[in-house]
N, CA, C and O of each residue as an XYZ file, in Angstrom:
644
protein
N     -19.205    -28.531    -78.238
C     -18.570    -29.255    -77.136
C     -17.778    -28.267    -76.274
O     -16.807    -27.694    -76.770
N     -18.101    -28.068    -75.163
C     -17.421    -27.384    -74.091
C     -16.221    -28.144    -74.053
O     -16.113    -29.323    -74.391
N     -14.968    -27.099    -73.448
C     -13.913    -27.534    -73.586
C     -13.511    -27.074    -71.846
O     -13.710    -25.904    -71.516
N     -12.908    -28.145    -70.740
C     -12.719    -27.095    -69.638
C     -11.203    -26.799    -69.945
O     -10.476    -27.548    -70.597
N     -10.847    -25.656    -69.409
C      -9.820    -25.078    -69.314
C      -9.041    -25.836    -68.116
O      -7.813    -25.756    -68.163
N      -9.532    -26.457    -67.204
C      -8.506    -26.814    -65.884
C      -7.874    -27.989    -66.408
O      -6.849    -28.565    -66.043
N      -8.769    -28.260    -67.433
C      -8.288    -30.291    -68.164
C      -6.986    -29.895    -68.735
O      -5.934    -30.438    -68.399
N      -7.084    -28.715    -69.807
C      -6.297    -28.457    -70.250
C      -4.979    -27.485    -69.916
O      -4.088    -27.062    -70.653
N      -5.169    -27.356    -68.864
C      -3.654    -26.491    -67.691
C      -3.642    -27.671    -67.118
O      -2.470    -27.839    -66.781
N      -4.397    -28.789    -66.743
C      -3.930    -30.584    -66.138
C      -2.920    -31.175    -67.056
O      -1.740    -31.357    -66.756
N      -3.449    -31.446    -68.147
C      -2.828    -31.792    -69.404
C      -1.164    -31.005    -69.582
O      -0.161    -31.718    -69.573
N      -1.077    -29.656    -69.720
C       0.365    -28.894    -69.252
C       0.777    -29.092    -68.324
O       1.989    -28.886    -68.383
N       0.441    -29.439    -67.278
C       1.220    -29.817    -66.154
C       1.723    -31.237    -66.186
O       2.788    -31.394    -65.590
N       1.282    -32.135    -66.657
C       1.232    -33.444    -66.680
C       2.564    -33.421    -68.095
O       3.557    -34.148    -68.113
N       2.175    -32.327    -69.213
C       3.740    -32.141    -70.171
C       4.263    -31.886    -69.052
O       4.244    -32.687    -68.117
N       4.616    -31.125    -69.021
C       5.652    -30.251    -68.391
C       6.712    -31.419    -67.203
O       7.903    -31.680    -67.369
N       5.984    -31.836    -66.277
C       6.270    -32.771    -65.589
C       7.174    -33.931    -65.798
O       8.129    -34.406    -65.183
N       6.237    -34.344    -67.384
C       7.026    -35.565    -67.945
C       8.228    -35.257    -68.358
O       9.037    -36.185    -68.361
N       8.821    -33.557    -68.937
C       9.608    -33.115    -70.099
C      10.551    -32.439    -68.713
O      11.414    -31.726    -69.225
N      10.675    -32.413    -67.354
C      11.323    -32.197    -66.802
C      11.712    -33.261    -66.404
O      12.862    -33.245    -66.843
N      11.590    -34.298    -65.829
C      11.679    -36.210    -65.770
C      12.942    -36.285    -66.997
O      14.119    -36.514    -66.718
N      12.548    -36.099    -68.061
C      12.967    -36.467    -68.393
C      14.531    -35.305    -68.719
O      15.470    -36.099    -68.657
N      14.908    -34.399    -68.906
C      15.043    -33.120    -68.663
C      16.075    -33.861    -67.710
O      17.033    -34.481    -68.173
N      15.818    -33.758    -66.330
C      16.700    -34.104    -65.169
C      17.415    -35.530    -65.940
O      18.379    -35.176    -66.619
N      17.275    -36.410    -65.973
C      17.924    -37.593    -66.745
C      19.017    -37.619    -67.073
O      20.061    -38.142    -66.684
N      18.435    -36.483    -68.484
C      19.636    -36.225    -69.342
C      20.708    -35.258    -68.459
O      21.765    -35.781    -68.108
N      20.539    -34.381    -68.235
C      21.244    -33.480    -67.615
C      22.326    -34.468    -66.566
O      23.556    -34.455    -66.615
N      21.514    -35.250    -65.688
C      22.555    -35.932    -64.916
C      23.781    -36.593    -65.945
O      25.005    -36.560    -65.811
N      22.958    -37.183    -66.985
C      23.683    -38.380    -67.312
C      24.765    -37.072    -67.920
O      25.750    -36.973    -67.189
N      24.767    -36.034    -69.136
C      25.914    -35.356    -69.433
C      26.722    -34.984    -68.482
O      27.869    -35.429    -68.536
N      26.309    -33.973    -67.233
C      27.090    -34.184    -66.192
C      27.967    -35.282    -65.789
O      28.970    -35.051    -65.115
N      27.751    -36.089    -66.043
C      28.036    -37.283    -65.743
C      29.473    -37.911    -66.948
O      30.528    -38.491    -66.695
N      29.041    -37.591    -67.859
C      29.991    -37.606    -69.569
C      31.157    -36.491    -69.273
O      32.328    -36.435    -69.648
N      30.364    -35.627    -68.449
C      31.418    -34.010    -68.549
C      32.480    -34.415    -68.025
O      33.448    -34.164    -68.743
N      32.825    -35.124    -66.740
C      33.086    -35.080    -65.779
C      33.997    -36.377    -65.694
O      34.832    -36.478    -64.794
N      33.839    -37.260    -66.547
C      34.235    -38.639    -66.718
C      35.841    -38.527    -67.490
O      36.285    -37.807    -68.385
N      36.365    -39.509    -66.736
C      37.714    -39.983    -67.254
C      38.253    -40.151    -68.623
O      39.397    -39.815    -68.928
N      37.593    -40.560    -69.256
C      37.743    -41.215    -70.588
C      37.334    -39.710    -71.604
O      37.364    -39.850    -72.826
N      37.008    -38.484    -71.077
C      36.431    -37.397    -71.578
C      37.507    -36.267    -71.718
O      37.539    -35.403    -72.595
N      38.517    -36.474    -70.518
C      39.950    -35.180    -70.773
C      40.257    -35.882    -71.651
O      40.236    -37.090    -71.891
N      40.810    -34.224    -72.529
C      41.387    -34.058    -73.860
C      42.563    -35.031    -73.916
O      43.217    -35.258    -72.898
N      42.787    -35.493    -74.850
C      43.818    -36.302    -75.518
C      45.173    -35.537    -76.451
O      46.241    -36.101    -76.690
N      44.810    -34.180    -76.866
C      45.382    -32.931    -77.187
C      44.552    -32.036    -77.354
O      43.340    -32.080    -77.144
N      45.712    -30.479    -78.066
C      44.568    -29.167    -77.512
C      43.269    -28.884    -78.383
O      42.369    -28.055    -78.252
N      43.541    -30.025    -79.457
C      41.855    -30.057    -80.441
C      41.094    -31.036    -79.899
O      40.022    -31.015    -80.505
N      41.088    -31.876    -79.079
C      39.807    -32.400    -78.468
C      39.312    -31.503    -77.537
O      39.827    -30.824    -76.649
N      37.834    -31.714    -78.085
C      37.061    -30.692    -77.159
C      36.064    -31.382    -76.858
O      35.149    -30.634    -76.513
N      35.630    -33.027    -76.793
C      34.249    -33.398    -76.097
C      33.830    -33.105    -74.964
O      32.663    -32.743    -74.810
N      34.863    -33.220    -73.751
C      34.647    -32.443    -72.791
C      34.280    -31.482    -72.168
O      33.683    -31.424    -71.093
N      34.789    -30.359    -73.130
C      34.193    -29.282    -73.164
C      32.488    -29.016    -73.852
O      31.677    -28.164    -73.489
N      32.298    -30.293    -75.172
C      31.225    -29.914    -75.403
C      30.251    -30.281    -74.743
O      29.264    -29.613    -74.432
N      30.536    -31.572    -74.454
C      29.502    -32.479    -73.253
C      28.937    -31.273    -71.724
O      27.936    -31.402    -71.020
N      30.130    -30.085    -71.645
C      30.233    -29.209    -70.533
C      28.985    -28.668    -70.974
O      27.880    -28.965    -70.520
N      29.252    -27.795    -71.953
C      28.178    -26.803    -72.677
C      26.929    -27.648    -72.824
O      25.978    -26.866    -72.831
N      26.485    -28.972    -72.953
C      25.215    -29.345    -73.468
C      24.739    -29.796    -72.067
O      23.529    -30.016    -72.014
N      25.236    -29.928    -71.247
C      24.713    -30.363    -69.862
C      24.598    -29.074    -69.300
O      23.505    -29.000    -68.737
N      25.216    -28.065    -69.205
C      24.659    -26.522    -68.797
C      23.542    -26.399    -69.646
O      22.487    -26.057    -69.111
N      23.558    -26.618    -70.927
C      22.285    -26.389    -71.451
C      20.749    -26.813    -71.220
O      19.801    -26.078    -70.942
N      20.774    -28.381    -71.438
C      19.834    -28.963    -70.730
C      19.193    -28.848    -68.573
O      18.225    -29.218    -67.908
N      20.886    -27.895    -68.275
C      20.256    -27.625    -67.201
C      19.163    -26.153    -66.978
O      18.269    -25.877    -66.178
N      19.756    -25.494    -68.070
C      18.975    -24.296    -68.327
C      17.595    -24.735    -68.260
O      16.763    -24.542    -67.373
N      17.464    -25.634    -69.838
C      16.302    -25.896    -69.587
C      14.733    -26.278    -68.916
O      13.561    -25.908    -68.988
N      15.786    -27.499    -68.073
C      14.899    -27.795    -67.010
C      14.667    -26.514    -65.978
O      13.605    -25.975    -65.666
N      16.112    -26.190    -65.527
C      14.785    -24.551    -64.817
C      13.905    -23.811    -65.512
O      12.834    -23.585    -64.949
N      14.091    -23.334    -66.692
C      12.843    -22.697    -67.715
C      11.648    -23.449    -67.441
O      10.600    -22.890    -67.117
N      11.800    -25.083    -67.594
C      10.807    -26.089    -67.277
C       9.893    -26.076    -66.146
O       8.670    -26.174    -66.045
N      10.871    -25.921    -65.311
C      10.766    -26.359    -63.542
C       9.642    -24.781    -63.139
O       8.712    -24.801    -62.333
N      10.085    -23.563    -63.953
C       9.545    -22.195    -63.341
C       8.158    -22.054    -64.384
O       7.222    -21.286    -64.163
N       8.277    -23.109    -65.725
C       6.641    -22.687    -66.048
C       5.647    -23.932    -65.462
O       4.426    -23.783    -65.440
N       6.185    -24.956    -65.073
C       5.558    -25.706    -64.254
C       4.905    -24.892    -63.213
O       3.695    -24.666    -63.212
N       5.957    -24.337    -62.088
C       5.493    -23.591    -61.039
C       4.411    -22.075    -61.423
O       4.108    -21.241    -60.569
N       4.089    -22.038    -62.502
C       3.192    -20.678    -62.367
C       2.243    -21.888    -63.447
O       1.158    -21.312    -63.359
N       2.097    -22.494    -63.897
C       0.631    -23.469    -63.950
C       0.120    -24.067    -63.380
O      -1.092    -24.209    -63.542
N       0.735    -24.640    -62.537
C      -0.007    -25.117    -60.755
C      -0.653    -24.140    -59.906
O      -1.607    -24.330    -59.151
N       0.128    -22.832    -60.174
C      -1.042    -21.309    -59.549
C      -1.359    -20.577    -60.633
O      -1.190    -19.359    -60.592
N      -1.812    -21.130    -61.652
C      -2.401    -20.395    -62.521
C      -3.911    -19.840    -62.472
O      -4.445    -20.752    -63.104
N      -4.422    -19.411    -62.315
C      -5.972    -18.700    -62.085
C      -6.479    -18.619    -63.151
O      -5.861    -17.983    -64.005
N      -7.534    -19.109    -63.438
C      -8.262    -18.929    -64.188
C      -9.191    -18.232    -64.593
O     -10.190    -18.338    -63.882
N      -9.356    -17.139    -65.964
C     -10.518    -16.498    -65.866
C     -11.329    -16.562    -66.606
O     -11.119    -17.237    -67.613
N     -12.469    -15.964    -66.458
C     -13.561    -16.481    -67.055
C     -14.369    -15.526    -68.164
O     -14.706    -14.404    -67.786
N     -14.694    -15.961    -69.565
C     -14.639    -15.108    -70.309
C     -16.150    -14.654    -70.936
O     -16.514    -15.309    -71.912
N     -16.778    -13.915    -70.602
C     -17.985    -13.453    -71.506
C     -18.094    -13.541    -72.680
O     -17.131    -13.812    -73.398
N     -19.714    -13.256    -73.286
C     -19.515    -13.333    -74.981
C     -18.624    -11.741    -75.544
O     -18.263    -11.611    -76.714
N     -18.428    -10.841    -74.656
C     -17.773     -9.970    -75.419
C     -16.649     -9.492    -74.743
O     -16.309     -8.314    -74.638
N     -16.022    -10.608    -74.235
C     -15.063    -10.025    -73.067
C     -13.650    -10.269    -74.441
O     -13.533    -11.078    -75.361
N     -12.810     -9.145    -73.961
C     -11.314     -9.381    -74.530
C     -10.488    -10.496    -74.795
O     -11.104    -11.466    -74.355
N      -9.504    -10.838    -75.244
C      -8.616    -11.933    -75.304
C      -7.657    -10.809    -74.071
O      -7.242     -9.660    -73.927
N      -7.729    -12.291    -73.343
C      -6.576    -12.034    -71.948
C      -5.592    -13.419    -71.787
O      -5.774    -14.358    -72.563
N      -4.785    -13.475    -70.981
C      -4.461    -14.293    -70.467
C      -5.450    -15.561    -70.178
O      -6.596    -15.290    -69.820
N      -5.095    -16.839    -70.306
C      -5.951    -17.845    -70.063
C      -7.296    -18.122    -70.900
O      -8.191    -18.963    -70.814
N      -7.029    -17.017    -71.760
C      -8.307    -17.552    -72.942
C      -7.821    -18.880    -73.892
O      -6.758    -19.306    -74.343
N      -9.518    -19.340    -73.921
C      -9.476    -20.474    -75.158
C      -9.986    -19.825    -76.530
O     -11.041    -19.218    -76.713
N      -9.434    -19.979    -77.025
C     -10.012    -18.826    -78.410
C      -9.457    -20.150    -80.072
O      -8.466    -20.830    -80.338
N     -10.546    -19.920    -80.610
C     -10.906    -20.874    -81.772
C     -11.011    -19.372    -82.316
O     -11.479    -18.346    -81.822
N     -10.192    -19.749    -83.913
C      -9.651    -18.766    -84.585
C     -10.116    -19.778    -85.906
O     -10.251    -20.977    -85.657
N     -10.357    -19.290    -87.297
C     -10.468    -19.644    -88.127
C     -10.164    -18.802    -89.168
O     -10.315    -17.580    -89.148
N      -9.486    -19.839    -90.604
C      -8.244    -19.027    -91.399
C      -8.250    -19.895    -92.429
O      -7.861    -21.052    -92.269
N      -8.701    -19.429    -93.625
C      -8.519    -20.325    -94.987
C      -9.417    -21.645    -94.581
O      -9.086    -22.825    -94.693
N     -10.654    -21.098    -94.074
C     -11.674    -22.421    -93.945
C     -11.260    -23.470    -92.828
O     -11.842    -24.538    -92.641
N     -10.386    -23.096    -92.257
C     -10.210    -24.034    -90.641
C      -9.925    -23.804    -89.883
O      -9.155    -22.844    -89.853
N     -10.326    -24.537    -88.504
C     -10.693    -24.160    -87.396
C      -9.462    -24.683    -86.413
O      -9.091    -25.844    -86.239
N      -8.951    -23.476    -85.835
C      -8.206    -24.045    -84.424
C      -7.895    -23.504    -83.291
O      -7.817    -22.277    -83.220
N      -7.656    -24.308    -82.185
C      -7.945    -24.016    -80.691
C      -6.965    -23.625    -80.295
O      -5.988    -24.344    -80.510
N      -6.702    -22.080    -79.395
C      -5.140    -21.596    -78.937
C      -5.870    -21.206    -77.440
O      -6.843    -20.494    -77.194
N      -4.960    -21.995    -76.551
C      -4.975    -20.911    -75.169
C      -3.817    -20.440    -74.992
O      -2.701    -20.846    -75.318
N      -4.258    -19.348    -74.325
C      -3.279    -18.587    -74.419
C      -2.380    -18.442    -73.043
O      -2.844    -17.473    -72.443
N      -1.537    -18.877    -72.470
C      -0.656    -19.458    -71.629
C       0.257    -18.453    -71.195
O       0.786    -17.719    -72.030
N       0.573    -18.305    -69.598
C       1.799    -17.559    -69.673
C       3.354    -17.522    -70.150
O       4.150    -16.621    -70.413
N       3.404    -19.216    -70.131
C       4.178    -19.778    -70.868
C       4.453    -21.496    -71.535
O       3.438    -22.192    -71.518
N       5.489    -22.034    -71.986
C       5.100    -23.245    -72.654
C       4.554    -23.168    -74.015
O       3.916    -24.036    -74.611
N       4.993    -21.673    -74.531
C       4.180    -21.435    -75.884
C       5.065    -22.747    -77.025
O       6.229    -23.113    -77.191
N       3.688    -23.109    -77.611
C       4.486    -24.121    -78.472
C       3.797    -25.386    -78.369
O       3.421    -26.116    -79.286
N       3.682    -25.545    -77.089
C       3.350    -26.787    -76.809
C       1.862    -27.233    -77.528
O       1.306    -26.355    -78.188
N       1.280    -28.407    -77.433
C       0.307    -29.059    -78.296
C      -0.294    -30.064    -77.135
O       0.178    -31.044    -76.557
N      -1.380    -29.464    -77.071
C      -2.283    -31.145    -76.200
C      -3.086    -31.616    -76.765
O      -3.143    -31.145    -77.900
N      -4.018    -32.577    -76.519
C      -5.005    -33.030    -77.510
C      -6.069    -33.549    -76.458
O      -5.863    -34.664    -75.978
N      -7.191    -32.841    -76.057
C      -8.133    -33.293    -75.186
C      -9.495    -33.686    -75.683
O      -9.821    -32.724    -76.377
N     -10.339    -34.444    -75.711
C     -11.409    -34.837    -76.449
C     -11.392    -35.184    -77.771
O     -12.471    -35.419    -78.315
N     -10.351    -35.264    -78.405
C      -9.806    -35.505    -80.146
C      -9.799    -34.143    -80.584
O      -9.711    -33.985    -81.802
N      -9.887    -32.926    -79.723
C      -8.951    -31.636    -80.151
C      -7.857    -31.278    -80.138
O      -7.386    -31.655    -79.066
N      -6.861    -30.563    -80.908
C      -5.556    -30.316    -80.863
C      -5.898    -28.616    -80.164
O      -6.611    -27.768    -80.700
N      -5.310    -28.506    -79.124
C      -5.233    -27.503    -78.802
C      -3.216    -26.529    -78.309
O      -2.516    -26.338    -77.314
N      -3.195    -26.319    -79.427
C      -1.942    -25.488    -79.723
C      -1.743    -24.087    -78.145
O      -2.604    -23.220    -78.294
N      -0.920    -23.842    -76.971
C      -0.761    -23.602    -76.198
C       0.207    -22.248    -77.097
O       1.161    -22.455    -77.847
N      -0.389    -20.880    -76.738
C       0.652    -19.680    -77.721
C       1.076    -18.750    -76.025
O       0.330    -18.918    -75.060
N       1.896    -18.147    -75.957
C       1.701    -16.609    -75.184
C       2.013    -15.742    -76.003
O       2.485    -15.893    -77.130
N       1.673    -14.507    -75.278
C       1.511    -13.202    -75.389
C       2.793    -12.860    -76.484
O       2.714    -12.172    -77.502
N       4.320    -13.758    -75.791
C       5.229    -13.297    -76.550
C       5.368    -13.299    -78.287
O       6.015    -12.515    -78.982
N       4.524    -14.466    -78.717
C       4.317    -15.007    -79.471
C       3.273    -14.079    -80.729
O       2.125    -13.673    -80.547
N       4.029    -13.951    -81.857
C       3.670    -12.694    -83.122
C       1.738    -12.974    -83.182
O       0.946    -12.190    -83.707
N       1.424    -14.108    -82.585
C      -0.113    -14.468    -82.780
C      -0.765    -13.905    -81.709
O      -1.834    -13.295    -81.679
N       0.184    -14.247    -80.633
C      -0.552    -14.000    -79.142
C      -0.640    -12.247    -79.033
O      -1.578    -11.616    -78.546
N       0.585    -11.693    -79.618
C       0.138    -10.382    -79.477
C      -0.526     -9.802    -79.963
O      -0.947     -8.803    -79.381
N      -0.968    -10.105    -81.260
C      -2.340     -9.972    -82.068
C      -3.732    -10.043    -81.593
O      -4.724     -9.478    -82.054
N      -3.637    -10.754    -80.696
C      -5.220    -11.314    -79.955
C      -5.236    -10.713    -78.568
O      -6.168    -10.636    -77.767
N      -4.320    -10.415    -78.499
C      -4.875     -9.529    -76.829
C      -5.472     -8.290    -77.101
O      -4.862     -7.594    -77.914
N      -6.553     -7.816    -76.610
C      -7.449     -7.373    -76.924
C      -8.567     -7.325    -77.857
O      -9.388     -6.415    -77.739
N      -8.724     -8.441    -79.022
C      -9.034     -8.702    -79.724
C     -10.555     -9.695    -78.891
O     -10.230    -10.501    -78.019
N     -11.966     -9.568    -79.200
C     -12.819    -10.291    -78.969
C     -13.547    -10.890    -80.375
O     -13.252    -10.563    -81.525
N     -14.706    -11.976    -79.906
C     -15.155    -12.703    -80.839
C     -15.821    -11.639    -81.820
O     -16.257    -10.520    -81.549
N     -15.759    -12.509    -83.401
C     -16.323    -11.332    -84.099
C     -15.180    -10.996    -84.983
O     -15.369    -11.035    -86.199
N     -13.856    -10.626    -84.450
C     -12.995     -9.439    -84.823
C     -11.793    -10.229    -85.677
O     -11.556    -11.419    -85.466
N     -11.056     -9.430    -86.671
C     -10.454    -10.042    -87.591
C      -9.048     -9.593    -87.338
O      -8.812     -8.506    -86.811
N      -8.164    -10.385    -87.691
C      -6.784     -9.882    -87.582
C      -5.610    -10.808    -88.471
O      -5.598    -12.035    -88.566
N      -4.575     -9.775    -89.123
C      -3.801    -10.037    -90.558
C      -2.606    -10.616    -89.399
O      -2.577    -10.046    -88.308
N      -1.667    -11.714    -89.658
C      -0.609    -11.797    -89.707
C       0.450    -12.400    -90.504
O       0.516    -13.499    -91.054
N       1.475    -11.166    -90.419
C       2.778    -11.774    -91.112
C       3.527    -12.700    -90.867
O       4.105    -12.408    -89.820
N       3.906    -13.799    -91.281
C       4.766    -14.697    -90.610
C       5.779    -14.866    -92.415
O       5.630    -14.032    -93.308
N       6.373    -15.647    -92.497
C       6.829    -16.264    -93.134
C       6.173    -16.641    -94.795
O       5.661    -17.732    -95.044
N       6.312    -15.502    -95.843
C       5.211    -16.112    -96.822
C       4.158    -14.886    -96.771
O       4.487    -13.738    -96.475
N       2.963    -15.254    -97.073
C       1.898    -14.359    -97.348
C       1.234    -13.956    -96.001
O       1.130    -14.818    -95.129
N       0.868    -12.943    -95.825
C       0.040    -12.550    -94.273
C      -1.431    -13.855    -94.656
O      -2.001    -14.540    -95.505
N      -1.367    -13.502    -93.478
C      -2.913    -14.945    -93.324
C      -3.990    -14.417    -92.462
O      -3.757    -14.013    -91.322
N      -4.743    -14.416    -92.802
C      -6.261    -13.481    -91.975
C      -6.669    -14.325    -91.179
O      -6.396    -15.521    -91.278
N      -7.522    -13.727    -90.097
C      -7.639    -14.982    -88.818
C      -8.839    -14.162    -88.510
O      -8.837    -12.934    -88.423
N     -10.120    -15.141    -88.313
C     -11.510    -14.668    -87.920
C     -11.972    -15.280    -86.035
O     -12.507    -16.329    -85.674
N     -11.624    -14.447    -85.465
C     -11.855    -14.944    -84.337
C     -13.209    -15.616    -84.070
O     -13.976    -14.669    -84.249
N     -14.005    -16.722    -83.737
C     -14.721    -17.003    -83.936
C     -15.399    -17.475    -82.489
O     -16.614    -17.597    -82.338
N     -14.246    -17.760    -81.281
C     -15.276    -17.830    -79.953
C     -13.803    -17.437    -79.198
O     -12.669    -17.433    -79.677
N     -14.416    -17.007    -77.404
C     -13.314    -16.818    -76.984
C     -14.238    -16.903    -75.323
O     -15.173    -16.243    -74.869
N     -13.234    -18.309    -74.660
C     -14.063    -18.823    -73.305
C     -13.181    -18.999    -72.765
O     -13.239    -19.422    -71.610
């Protein structure tokens, strides 16, 4: 089963979108807590105010992190991969490891994320990511050990489109 790649940068955009929606929300509403009457200290050990401060800067962080990988997946380019072309940017690459099979593109960012298109789970990694740097340069065919947490785990690259 062919898998297109634009479904699945549609699919990230369509996260991304929802998780900034929602993202902005929250952020207003703490802003909103920060800033509120009932929130100055009562003495010098209340600190909700202050924390409500810090978690609404936070969630505003976020949403720009959000807002700027949104904006480079809407111009994301796509490329197109031969049977012996490299792992680059924007590859779909099915990796298999202890007898199973799974789908990583490889994203500039949003690593982490999970879509599910046709009843596939396709796990979204970048480059930054101890897997993603493993596979860049790596084509079908080719094997590669990683350490994570626990025992290294062998990974058989098995297609890359």
């Amino acid at each position: 089963m062919a898998i297109s790649k634009r479904i699945i940068v549609q699919r990230i955009i369509e996260q991304l979108t929802e998780q900034l929606s929602t993202l902005a929300g929250a952020s207003r509403a703490m802003h909103a807590d920060a800033s509120d009457e009932q929130n100055k200290p009562e003495d010098k050990y209340d600190t909700r105010g202050l924390e409500t401060a810090y978690l609404a800067s936070s969630q505003a962080r976020l949403a720009t992190e959000t807002e700027q990988a949104l904006a480079v997946y809407q111009n994301l380019e796509l490329r197109k991969f031969g049977q012996s072309a490299t792992i680059d940017l924007t590859a779909l690459v099915e990796l298999e490891a202890n007898g199973a099979r799974t789908l990583y593109f490889l994203g500039p960012k949003a690593g982490g994320m999970q879509i599910n298109h046709r009843g596939s789970e396709i796990l979204i990694i970048t480059t930054e990511s101890p897997l993603g740097q493993q596979l860049v340069g790596k084509k079908a065919g080719d094997r590669l050990k990683l350490q994570t947490r626990g025992p290294s785990r062998e990974f058989h690259v098995i297609s890359v489109s």
